[in-house]
GUPA-967893 format. One record per residue (C-alpha): x, y, z; residue in one letter; residue number from 0. Coordinates in Angstrom, 1 decimal. Each point is the difference from the previous one (the first is absolute). Layout:
BEGIN
+--------+--------+--------+---------+-----+
:     c1 :     c2 :     c3 : residuo : num :
+--------+--------+--------+---------+-----+
:      X :      Y :      Z :       A : NUM :
...
+--------+--------+--------+---------+-----+
//
This chain:
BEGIN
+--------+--------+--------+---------+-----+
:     c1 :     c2 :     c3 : residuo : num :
+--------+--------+--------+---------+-----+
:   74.9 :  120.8 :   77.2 :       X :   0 :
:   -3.0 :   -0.3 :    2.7 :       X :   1 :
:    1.4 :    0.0 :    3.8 :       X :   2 :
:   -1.4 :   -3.6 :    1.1 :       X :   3 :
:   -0.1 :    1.1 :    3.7 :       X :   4 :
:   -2.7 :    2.7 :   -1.3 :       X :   5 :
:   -1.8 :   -2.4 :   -2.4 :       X :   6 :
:   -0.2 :   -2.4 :    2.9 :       X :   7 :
:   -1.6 :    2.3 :    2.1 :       X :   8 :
:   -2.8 :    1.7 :   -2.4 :       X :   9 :
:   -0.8 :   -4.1 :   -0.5 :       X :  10 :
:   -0.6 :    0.1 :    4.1 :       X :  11 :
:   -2.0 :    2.8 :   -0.1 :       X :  12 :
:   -2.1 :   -1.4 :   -2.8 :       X :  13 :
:   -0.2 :   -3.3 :    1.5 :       X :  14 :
:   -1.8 :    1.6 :    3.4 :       X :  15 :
:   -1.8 :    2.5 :   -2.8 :       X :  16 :
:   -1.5 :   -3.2 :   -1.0 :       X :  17 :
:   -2.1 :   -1.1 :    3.1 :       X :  18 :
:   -2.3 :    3.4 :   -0.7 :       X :  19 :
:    0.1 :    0.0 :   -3.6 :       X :  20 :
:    0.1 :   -3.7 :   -1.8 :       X :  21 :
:   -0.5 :    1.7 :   -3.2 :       X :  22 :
:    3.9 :    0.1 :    0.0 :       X :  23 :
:    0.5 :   -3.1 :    1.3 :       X :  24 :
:    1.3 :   -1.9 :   -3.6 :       X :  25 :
:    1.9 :    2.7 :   -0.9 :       X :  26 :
:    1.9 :   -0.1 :    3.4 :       X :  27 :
:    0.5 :   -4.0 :   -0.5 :       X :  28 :
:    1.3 :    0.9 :   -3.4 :       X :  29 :
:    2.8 :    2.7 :    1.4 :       X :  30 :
:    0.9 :   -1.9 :    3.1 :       X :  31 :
:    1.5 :   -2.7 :   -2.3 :       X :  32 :
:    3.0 :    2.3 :   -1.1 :       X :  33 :
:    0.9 :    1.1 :    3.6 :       X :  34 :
:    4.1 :   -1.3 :   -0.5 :       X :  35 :
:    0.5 :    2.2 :   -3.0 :       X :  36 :
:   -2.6 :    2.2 :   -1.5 :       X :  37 :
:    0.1 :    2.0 :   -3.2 :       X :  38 :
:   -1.2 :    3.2 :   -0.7 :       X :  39 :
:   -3.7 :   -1.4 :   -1.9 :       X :  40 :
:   -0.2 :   -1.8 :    4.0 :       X :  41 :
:    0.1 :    3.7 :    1.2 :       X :  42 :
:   -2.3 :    1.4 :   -1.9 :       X :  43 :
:   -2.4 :   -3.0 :    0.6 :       X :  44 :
:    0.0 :    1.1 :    3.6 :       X :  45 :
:   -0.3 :    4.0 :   -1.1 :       X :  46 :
:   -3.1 :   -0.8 :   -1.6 :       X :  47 :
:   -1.7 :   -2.1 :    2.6 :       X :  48 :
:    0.9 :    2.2 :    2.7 :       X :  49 :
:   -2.2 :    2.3 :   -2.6 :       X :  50 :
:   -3.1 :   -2.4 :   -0.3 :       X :  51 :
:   -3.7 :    2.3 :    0.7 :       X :  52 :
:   -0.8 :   -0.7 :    3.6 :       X :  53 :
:   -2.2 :   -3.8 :    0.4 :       X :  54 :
:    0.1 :   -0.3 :    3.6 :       X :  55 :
:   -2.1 :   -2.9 :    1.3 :       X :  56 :
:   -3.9 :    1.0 :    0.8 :       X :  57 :
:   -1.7 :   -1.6 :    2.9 :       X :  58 :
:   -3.7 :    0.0 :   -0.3 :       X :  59 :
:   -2.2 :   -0.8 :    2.3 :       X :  60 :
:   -2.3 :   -2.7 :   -0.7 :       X :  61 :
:   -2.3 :   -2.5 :    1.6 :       X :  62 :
:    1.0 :   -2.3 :   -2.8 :       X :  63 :
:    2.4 :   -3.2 :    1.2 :       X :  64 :
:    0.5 :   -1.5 :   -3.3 :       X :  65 :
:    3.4 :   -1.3 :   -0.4 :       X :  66 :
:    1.5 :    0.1 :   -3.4 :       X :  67 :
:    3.6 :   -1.0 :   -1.7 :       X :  68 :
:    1.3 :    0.7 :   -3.3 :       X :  69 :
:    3.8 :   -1.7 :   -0.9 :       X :  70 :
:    1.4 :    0.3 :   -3.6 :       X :  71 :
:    3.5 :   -1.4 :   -1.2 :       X :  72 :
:    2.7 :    0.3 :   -3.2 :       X :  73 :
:    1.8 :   -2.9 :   -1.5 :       X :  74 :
:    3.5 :    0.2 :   -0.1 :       X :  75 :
:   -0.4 :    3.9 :    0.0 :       X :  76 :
:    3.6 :    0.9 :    1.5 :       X :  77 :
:    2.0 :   -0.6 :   -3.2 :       X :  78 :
:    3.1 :   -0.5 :    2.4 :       X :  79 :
:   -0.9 :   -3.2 :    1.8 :       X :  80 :
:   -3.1 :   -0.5 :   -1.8 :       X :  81 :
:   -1.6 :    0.2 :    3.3 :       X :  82 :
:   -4.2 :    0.6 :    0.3 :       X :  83 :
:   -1.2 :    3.2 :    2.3 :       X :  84 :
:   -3.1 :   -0.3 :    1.6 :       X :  85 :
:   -2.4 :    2.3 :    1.7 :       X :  86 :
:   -3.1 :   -0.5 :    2.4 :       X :  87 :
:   -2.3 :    2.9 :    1.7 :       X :  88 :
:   -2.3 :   -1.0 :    2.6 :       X :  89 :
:   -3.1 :    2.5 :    1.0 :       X :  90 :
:   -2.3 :   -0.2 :    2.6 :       X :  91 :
:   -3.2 :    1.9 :   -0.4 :       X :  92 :
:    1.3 :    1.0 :   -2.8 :       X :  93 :
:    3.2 :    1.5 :    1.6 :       X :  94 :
:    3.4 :   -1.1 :   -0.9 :       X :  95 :
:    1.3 :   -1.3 :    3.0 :       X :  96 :
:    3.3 :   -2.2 :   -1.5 :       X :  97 :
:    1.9 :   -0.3 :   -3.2 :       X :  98 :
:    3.1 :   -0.8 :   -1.0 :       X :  99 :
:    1.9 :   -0.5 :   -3.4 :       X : 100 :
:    3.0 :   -2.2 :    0.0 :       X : 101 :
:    2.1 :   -2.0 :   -2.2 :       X : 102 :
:   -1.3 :   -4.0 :    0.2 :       X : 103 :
:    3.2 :   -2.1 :    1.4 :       X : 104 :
:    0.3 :   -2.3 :   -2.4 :       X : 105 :
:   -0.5 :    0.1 :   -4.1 :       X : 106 :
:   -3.4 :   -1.1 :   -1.2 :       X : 107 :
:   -0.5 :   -2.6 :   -2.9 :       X : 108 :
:   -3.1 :    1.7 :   -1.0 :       X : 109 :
:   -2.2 :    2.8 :    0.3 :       X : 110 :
:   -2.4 :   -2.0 :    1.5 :       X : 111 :
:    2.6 :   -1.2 :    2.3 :       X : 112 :
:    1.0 :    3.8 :    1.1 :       X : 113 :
:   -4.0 :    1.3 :    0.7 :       X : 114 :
:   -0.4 :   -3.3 :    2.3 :       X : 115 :
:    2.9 :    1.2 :    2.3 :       X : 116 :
:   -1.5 :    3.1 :    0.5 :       X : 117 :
:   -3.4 :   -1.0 :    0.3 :       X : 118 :
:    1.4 :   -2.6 :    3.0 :       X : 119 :
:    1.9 :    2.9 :    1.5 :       X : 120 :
:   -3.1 :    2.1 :   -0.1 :       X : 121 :
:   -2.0 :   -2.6 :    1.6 :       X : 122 :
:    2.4 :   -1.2 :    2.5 :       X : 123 :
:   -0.2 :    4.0 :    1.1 :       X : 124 :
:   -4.0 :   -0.1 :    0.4 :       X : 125 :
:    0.6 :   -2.8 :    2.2 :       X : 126 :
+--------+--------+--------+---------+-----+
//
């Protein structure tokens, strides 16, 4: 049995592990859904990404401005309320400077439908 106060906790820590390293950031979206009543594989989900090699962000400096975004999205790719995740990164001179993966509010008819979402979240943030 995995003590949920403890689970809920190593999920915190990840979650503010997160703003340094967003190579973990799915994998945290993935075990912060189970927070009410986790299960040992849950556990050992967190184990190994506390145990991920070091990617700590890089900032480079540059006398390049050029902003660029990137945004991807699954269809229906939670197979409990068929729900799409979607995921933009945002760099600036070709430093990451915003991302963020999330699960899209509402349930997408289509692929198509999913990757438009995220591009007008990704957009709306460049703004």
């Amino acid at each position: 049995m995995v003590d949920r106060g403890l689970y809920q906790r190593l999920v915190g820590k990840l979650i503010y592990l997160s703003h340094t390293r967003p190579n973990v950031a799915y994998a945290i979206g993935v075990v912060s859904q189970f927070m009410h009543s986790p299960h040992e594989s849950h556990m050992e989900a967190i184990s190994r990404t506390f145990r991920t090699p070091g990617k700590e962000i890089l900032v480079q400096k540059t006398r390049n401005i050029e902003l660029e975004a990137y945004s991807d999205a699954d269809w229906a790719g939670s197979i409990v309320d068929r729900r799409s995740t979607y995921g933009y990164c945002t760099f600036l001179g070709g430093n990451l400077v915003k991302w963020r993966s999330k699960k899209q509010l509402m349930v997408a008819r289509s692929s198509a439908e999913a990757k438009f979402r995220v591009m007008t979240q990704g957009i709306c943030e460049l703004l």
